[in-house]
LUMZA-32739 format. One line per 2 residues: for each residue x, y, z of C-alpha. Coordinates in Angstrom, 1 decimal. Each point is the difference from the previous one (the first is absolute). Layout:
N
X:Y:Z  ...;
***
This chain:
215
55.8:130.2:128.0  1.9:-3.2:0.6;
3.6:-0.1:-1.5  0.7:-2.3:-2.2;
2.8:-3.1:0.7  3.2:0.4:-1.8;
-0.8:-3.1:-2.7  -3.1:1.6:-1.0;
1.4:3.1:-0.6  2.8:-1.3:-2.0;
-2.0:-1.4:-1.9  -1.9:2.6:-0.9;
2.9:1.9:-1.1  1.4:-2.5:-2.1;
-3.7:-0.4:-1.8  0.8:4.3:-0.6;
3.6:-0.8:-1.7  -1.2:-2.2:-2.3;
-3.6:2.5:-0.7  3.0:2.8:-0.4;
3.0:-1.9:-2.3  -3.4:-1.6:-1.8;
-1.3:3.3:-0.7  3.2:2.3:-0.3;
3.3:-2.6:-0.3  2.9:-0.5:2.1;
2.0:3.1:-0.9  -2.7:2.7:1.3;
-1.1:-1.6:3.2  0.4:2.0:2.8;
-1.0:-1.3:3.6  -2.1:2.9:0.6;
-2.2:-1.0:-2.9  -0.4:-3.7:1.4;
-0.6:2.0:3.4  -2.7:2.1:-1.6;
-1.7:-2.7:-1.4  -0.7:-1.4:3.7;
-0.1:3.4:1.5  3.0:-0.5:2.4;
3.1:1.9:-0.1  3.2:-1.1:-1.8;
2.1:-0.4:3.5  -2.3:-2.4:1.0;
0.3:-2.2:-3.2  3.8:0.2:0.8;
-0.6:-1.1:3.5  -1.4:-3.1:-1.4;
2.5:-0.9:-2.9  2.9:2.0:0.7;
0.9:1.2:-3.6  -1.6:0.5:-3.1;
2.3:-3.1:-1.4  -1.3:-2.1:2.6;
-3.5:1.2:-1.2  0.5:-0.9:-3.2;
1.6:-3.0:0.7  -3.3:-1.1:2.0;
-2.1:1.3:-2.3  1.0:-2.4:-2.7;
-0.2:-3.0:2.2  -3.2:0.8:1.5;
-1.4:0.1:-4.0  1.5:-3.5:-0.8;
-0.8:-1.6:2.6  -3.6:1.3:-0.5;
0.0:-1.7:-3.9  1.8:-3.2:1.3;
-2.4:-0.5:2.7  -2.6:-0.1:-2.5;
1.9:-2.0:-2.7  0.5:-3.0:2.6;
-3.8:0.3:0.9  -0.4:-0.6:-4.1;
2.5:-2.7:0.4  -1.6:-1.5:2.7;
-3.4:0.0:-1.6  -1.6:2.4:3.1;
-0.4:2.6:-2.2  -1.7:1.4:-3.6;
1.9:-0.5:-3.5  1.0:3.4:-1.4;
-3.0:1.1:-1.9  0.0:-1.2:-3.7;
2.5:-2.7:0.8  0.1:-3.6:-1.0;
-2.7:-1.4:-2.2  -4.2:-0.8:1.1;
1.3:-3.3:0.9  2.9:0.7:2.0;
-2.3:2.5:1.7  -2.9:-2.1:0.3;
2.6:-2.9:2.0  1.1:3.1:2.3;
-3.3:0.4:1.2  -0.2:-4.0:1.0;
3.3:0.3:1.8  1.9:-2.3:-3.0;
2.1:2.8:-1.2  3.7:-1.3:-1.5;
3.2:0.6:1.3  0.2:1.8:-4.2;
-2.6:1.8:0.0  0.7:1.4:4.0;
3.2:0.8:-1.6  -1.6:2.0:-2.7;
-1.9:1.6:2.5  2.7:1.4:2.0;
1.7:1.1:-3.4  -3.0:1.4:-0.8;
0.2:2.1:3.4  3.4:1.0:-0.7;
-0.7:1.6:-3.2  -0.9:3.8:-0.3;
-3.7:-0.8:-1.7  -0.5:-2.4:2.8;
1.9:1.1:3.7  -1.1:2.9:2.5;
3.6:0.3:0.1  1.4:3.3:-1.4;
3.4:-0.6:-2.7  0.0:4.0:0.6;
1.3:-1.2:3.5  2.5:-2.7:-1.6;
1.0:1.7:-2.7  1.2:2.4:2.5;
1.4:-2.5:2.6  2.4:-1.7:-2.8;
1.7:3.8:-0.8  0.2:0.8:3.5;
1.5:-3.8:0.8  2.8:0.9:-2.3;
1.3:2.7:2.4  -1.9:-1.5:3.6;
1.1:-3.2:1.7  -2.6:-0.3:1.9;
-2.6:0.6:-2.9  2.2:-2.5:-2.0;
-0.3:-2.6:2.7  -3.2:0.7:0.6;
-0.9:-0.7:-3.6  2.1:-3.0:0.1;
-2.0:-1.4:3.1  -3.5:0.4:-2.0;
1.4:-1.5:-3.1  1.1:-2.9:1.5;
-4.0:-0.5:1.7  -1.2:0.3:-3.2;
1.9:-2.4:-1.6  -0.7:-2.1:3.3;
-3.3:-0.1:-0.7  -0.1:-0.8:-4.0;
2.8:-2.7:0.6  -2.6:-1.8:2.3;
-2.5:0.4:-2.4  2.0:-1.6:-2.6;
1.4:-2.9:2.2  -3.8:-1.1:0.5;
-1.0:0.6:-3.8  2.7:-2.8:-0.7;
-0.9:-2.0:2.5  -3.7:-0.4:-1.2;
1.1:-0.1:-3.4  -0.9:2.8:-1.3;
2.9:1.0:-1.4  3.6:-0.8:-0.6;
3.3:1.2:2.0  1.1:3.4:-2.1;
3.7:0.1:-0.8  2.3:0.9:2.5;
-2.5:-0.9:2.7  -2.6:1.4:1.4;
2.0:2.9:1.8  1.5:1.1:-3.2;
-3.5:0.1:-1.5  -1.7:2.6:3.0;
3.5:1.7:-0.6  -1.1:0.4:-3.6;
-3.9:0.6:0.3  0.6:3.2:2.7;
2.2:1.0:-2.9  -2.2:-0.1:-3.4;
-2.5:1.3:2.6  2.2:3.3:1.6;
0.8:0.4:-3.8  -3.6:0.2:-1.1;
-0.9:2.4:3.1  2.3:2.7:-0.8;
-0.5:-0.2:-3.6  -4.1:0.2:1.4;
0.9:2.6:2.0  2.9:2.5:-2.0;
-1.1:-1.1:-3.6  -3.3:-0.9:-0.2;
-0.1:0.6:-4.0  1.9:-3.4:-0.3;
-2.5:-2.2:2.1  -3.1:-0.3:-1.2;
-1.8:-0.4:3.6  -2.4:-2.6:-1.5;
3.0:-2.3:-1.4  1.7:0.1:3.4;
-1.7:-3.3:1.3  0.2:-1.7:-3.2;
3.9:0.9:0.1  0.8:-1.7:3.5;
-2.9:-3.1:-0.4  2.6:-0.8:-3.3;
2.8:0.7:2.3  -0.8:-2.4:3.1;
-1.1:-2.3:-2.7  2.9:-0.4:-1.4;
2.4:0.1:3.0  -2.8:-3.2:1.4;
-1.0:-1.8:-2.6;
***
């Protein structure tokens, strides 16, 4: 059987760490259990990342990067809407290629949301608590944040240029600072508390929300 080249295998192992911290959390991962899951043998996962930390760190960023990839396919117009998102017309103008700048920036809110994104907030729930104690988590973090807000900050620069909306206050930087937010806010609560969301009101919440920071 042909070996496999280092990339692939990487990858593959950081697809198992986020399968394991998904399934178990951060504090009970072991590298033998992300080993076991591929059916190699924890020195060789070490080979490739050289501690669990670096694992970890990797980990994370190979998640994110997976969500933002998609979110800037949304805000490019190459990919779906999040199911249930944006109204029949909205929809219906996707289809024909005539989607907004808003409504693309719905979209990728849309994706970011728990009800709406493949990502796991089991993943970023735990990457905040470990960033509080891990530099490189923290910057990590940090790095992601900032291509997020990338992303809706573009978005917003073209809603205002076709009109569509008005500048928010304190800019449009200050605005993505404030969505990611009202949006990590509404995860958690999603995620730790789900008595005080009602899942069905969650769309409703951050439509009023974006309304009113681009009216």
């Amino acid at each position: 059987m042909a070996r496999k080249n280092a990339a692939v295998r990487r990858e593959e192992i950081l697809a198992a760490t986020v399968e394991e911290i998904e399934s178990s959390g951060l504090r009970t991962l072991r590298v033998s259990n992300v080993a076991a899951r591929l059916g190699l043998s924890a020195s060789l996962v070490i080979y490739h990342f050289e501690t669990k930390e670096a694992l970890v760190n990797e980990a994370f960023d190979f998640a994110g990067r997976q969500d933002i990839d998609h979110a800037r396919q949304l805000a490019g117009g190459t990919a779906a809407p999040v199911d249930g998102s944006g109204d029949a017309t909205a929809r219906a103008a996707s289809a024909r290629g005539e989607q907004s700048a808003l409504q693309q920036l719905r979209d990728v809110v849309g994706w970011y949301l728990p009800s709406g994104s493949s990502r796991s907030w089991k993943i970023w729930i735990d990457a905040w608590s470990a960033g509080l104690f891990d530099e490189s988590v923290k910057a990590t973090y940090a790095a992601l944040v900032s291509e997020w807000k990338t992303i809706l900050v573009g978005l917003m620069d073209g809603a205002i240029a076709a009109g569509e909306c008005s500048a928010p206050e304190g800019g449009v930087d200050a605005c993505a600072t404030r969505i990611l937010a009202f949006l990590d806010g509404l995860a958690i609560q999603v995620m730790v508390n789900s008595d005080a969301v009602d899942p069905e009101l969650l769309t409703e919440w951050v439509d009023n929300f974006l309304t009113r920071e681009l009216r």
